[in-house]
N, C-alpha and C positions, 0 to 999 in steps of 0.2 A: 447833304446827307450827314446826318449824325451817327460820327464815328464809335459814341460811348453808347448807342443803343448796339452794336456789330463788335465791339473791339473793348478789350477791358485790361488794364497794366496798372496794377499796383505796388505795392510793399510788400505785397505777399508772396503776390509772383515773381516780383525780382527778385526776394529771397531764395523765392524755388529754386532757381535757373542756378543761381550762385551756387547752391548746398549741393544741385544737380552737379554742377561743373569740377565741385571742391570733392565728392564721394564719388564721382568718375575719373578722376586725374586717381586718387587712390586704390581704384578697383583693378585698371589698366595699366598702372604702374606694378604694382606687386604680381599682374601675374605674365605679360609680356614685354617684348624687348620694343623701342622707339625704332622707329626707321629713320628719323629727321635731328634734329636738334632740341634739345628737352622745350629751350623756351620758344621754337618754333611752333611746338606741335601745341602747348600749351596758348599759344596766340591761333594757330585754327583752331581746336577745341571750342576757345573765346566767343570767337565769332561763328562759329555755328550754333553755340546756346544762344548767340542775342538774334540771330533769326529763328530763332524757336521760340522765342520770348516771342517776338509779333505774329509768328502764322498760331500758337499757343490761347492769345491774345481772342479770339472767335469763342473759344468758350466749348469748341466743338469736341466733345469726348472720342468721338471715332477719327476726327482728324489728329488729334493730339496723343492720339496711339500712335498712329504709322506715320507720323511722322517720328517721334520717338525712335521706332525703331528705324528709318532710312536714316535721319541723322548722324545716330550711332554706329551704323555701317559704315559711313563714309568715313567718319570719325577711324575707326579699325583700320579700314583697308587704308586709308591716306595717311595715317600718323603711326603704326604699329607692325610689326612683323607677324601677321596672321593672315590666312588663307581666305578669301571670299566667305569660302561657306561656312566656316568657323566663325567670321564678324557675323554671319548672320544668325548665328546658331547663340553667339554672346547677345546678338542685339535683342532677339527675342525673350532672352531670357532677362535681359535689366527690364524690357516693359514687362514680361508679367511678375516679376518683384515688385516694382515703381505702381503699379496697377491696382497687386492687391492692396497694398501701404495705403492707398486713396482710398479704394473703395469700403476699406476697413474704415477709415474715419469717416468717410463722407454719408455712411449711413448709420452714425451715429445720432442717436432720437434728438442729444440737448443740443447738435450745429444743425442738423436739418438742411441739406444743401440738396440743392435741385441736382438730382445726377447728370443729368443729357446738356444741360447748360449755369457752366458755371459764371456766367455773367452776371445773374442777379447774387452773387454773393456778395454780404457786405463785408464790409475793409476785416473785422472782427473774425469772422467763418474764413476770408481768406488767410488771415493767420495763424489760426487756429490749425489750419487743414494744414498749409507749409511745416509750421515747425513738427506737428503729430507725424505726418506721411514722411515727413522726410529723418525724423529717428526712427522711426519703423526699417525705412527704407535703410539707412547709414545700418540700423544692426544687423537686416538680411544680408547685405553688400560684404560686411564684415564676415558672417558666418558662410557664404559662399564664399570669399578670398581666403580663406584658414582653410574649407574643402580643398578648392583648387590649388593652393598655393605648396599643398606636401605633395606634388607634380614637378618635374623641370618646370620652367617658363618656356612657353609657347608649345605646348605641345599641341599640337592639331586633331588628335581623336577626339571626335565628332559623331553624332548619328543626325543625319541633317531629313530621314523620315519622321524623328519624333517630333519634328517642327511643326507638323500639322497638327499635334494635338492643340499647344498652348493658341494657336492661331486660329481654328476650330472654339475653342471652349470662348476665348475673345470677343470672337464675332457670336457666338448662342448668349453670352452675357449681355452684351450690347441690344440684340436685339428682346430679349426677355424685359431689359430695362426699361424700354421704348413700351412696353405694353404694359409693365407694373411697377411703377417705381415706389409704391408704398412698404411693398412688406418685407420686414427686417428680417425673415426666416428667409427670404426666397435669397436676397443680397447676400446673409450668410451661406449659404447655399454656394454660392458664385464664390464668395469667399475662399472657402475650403476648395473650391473646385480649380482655383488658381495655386493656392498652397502645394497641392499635390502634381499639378505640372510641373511646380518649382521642385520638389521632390523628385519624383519622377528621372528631370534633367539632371541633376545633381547626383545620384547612385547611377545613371546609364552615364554620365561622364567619367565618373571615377571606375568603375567597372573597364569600362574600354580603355582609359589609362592602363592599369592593372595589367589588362590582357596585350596593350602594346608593349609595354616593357618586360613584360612575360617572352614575349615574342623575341626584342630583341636579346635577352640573355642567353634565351637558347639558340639564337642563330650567334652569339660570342661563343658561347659553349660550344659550338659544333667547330668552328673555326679552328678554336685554340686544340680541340681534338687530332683535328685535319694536321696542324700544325706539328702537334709532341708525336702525330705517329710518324708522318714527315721524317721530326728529329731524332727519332728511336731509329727509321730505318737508315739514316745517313749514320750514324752512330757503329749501327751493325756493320755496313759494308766499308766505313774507315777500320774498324777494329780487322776485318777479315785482311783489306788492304796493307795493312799492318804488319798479319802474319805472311802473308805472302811476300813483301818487301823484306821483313825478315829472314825467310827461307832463300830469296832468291839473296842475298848482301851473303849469305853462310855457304851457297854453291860459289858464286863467284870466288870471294877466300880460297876457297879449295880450290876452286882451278886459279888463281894467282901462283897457290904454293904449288903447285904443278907443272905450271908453265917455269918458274926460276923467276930468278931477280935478272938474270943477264941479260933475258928479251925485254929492254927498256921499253920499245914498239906495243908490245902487247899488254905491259902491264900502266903502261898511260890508259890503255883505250881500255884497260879493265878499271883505272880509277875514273875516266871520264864515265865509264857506264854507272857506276856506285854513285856519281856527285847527279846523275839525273834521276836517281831511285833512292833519293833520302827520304827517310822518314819525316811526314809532318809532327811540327812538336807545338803542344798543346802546353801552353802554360798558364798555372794556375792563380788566375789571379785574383780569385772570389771563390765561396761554396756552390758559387750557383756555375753548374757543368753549360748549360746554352749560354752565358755571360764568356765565359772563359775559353769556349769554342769561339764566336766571333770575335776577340781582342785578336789572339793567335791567330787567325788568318788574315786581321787587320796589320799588324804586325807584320805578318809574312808579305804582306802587300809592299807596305812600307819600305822594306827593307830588299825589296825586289829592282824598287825606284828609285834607290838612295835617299829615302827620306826617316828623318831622327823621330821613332814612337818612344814616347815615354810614358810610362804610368808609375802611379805613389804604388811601391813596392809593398805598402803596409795591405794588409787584407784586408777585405771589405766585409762587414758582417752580412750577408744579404742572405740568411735562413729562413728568413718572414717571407722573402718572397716565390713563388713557386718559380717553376722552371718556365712558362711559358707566358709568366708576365713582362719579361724581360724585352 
């Protein structure tokens, strides 16, 4: 069997696989976090392009899709902190960037490349196609990574139905191509028909970003709500505590000075009652009133247990901050 009539590895392609390997370590790096070791993940990475290089090698455009895309999955889920359906939701979207980048060159009049088999290309059309597809390719990757990248890293919003579109329009390209591969209206066609998936993906991502962190501000928002009325009403029944411990420390008094100094018995157990009904004291150690309420009853902890609280006497400027950032 003659392997170079079935199987084809050149200059071109190895280029591919490289520029593939060198603008996916870029893409994957700016916008998720590693699970492994940089130069672990970067040695599977490796060796998952150079089995793509041979199963690649066939020339078969439908195999060299999905493979694309399972590679890149496992790539995800084994090397990177992201969810299944999120590696899948990224992988589909590198082939159809990577997809249209080719098809845009590849039906161009002056290389003329057979589309369903890129075997018969000579050395010349395979460079050509490399370097052209893969700056195409390098500046979508780029302007999808500046989309994604004003996001945290790794966020996981997803719509994993709109996956049937680019996978749909794929498979009707593919098969259109099989029946016409002459005409540069139909190819452009296909062209633009990829663009817009890629679009598409790219606003319903950033969109449901948007609406997740929408989502969580206002469940902080509701929190920190929850929290200041919390501290309003603790506020309220210390202050009332307050006046009550007041009133009863101004009864007592008066019944001391009633009872006399001579009944030593009653005026013990009238100062034992006053040392269990002291006032908490709130001392102020900053402008911010929630800072200044937990010191003071860290403090009172302290000093409960015999243990020495010390704080820098000087005030703290802390006006910037509200009360319930604390």
């Amino acid at each position: 069997m003659d392997w170079r009539k079935i199987m084809r590895i050149d200059l071109g392609m190895v280029l591919a696989i490289i520029f593939e390997y060198i603008i996916f370590i870029y893409y994957a790096d700016t916008l998720f976090y590693r699970k492994r070791n940089k130069y672990l993940c970067y040695a599977i990475i490796a060796l998952v392009y150079i089995a793509d290089l041979f199963i690649c090698a066939r020339g078969k455009i439908v195999v060299n899709t999905l493979t694309f895309v399972v590679i890149h999955l496992v790539i995800f889920g084994v090397c990177y902190r992201i969810s299944w359906k999120s590696a899948l939701f990224q992988s589909i979207l590198l082939a159809a960037i990577t997809s249209a980048c080719e098809f845009l060159v590849i039906f161009i009049p002056y290389i003329r490349i057979i589309p369903d088999n890129t075997i018969a290309m000579t050395s010349s059309q395979s460079l050509i196609l490399t370097f052209a597809s893969k700056l195409l390719y390098l500046i979508g990757i780029m302007i999808i990574s500046r989309v994604f990248c004003k996001k945290q890293k790794n966020v996981q919003a997803t719509s994993l139905g709109l996956l049937s579109i680019p996978i749909l329009t794929v498979i009707i390209i593919m098969l259109v191509m099989k029946v016409n591969t002459t005409s540069h209206l139909l190819s452009l066609v296909c062209f633009i028909l990829i663009i817009m998936n890629i679009i598409i993906f790219a606003i319903n991502q950033k969109l449901m970003i948007m609406e997740t962190e929408k989502a969580e501000l206002e469940a902080q928002q509701l929190k920190e709500k929850f929290d200041y009325d919390e501290y309003m009403m603790l506020k309220e029944n210390n202050q009332q505590a307050s006046i009550l411990n007041h009133d009863f420390k101004e009864h007592i008094g008066a019944l001391s000075s009633l009872i006399g100094a001579d009944n030593e018995t009653a005026q013990e157990y009238i100062k034992s009652i006053c040392g269990k009904f002291s006032q908490p004291k709130f001392i102020e150690y900053s402008d911010n009133k929630i800072l200044n309420v937990l010191l003071s009853k860290k403090k009172e902890e302290c000093e409960n247990q015999n243990i020495q609280f010390l704080i820098d006497p000087i005030r703290a400027e802390l006006s910037f901050f509200n009360d319930m950032d604390i």
